[in-house]
N, C-alpha and C positions, 0 to 999 in steps of 0.2 A: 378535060371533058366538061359540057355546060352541064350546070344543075339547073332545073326550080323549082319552087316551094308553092305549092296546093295548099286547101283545108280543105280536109275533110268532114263528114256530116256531123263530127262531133269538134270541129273548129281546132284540130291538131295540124300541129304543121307537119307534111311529108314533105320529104325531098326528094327530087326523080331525075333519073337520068339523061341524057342527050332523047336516048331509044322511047323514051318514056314508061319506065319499068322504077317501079318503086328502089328505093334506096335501104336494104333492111339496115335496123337499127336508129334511124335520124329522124323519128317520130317524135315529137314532145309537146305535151301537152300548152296550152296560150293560157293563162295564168288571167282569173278574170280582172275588168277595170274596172274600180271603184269610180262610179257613175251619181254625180250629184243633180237631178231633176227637181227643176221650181216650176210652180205652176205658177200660172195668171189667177189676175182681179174672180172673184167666186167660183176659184176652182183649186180642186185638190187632186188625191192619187188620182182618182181618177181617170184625169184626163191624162195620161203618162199609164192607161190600164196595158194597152196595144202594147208598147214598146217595153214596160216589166216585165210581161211573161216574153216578148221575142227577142230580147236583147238576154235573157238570165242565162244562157250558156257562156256569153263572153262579157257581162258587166252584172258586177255587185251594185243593185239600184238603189238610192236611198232617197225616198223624194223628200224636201226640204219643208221645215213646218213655215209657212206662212201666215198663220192665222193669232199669232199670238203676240205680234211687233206692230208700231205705229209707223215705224220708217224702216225705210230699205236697208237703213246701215245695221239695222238691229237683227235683222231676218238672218243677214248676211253670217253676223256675230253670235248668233245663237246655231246656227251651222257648224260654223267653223269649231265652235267647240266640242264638238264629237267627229266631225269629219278624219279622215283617213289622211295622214303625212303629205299624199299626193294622190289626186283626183282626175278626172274627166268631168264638166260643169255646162247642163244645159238648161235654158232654160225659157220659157214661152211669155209674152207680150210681158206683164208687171215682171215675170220672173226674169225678162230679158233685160230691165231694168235692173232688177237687183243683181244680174250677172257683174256688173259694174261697179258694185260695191264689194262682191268679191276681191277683184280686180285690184280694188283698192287697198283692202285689208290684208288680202294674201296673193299677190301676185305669183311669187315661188313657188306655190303648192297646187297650181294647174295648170294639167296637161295638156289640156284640151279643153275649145270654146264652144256653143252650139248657140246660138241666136234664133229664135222660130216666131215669128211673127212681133217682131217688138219694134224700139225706137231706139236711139241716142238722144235724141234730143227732150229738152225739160217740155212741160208741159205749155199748152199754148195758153191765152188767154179765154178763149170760146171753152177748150176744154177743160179747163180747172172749173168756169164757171159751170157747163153740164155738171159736173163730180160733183159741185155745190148744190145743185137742185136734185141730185138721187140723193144726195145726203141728208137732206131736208125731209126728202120724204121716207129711208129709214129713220131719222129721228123722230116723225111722227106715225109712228109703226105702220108705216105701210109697205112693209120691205119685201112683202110677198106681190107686188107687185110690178118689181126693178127690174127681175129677170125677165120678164116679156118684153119688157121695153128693148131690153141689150140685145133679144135672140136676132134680129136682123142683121146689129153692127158684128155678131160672132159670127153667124153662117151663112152661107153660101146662098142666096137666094134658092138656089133649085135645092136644097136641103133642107126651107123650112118646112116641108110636108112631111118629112121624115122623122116619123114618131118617134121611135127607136132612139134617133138621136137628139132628138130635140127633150124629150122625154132626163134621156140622160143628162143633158144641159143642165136644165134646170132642176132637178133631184140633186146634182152635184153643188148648185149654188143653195139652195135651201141647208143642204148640210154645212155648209160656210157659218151658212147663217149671219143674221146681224150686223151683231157687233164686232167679228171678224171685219164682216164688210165694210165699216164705217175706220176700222185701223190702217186698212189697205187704201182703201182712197187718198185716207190723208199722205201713207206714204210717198202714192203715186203723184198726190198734187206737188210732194214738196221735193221731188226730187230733181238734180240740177242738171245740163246741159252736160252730158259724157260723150258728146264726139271729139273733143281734143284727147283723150282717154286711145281711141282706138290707134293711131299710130305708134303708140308702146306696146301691143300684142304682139309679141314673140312666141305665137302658139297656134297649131295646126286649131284652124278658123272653118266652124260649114257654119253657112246663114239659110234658115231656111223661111220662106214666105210662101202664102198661098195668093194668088194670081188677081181673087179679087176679095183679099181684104180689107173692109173699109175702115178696121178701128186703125191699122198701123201699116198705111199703104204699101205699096210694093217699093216707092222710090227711099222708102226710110230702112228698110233692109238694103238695096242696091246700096246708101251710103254708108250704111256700116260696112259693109262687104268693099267697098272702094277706101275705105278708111285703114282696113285690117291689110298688112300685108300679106298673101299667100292666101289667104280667104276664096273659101270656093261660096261663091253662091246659087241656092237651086232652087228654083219658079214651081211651083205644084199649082199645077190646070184645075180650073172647075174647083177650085176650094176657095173657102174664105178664113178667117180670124182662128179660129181652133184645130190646125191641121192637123193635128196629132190625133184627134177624136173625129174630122172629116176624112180624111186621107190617111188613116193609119200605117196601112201596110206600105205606102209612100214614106211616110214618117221612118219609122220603122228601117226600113230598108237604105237610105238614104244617112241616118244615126249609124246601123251597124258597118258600112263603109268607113263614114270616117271615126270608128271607134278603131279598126282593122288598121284603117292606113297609119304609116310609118309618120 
């Protein structure tokens, strides 16, 4: 006789029959994943608020401190020393960058990749130089000034009216603050070319990008996505740079599949 396996609203697997009449007894509870979330360049829980509370029935969330490391490798290494045996590891634009130093440091210990609006490749020449002029002008305290400048390259053009969100934006990067900001840059300037990196992923792969992100275009996600074997990659319309706080229940939705899948 065929079976198959449902969840139901509390994410328990049932088993049912041909007839489709439940199966008593073969209910058991899904056992949550330890889920490690990095945020981007001046940004923290925050922007991972959406997917905390909708992911917390099936993943133990733990967003990763990035504010207190000058390089990627360190961010990475200050994680891994409380992390869990074996993880799930996502992480958005800078945090998609340090996904890679994971990689490096503990490839064993994850199960799963999430990529959201980032790069593999090192940074260019135009834009280490940009990172050098916001850097100049945090060092001469003008850092409450930085976020207006980036709100364009993070969201969506039809989004910068949107108080609410823009609002959040920027409250989320003032909390950064700084001198955080000035650790992160450097990391981001100095870190190296990780597209030879992606053909050793042996790990269920979702890349996610929004459609018109201008910090880290759509064709720099399709190459990590063509990089990754088994790699699903998924396009989200009408977003830009922060999809996870543009597009949440997109986000959201799109994380709990492949958190589910086998």
């Amino acid at each position: 006789m065929s079976t198959q396996l449902r969840y139901d609203s509390r994410y328990c697997a049932i088993e049912y029959g041909a007839n489709g009449q439940k199966l008593k007894g073969n209910a058991k509870m899904v056992a949550k994943i330890p889920l490690l979330l990095v945020p981007g360049l001046l940004c923290n829980e925050k922007l991972w608020s959406h997917q905390i509370r909708y992911l917390d029935d099936i993943a133990d969330v733990t967003v990763v401190d990035t504010l207190q490391d000058d390089t990627l490798s360190g961010m990475a290494a200050r994680a891994l020393k409380t992390a869990p045996d074996r993880f799930a590891l996502g992480g958005l634009s800078m945090g998609g960058y340090a996904l890679f130093e994971f990689l490096r440091q503990a490839p064993d210990r994850i199960e799963k990749l999430a990529f959201l609006d980032t790069s593999g490749r090192a940074d260019t020449v135009e834009r280490t130089t940009m990172r050098r002029d916001l850097l100049a002008l945090a060092e001469q305290g003008k850092f409450n000034g930085i976020s207006p400048r980036l709100l364009p390259t993070f969201l969506h053009p039809d989004r910068m009216n949107d108080e609410a969100l823009t609002q959040a934006v920027m409250a989320m990067a003032a909390a950064v603050g700084r001198d955080a900001f000035i650790r992160q840059q450097k990391a981001i300037m100095a870190r190296p070319d990780n597209l030879p990196l992606l053909s050793g992923v042996r790990v269920p792969t979702l890349v996610i990008c929004g459609r018109q992100d201008r910090a880290t275009p759509l064709e720099m996600s399709e190459e990590i996505a063509s990089g990754i074997a088994g790699a699903r990659l998924c396009i989200i319309e009408e977003c830009g740079h922060l999809a996870s706080m543009e597009r949440p229940h997109a986000v959201t939705a799109l994380m709990r599949d492949w958190l589910l899948r086998d």
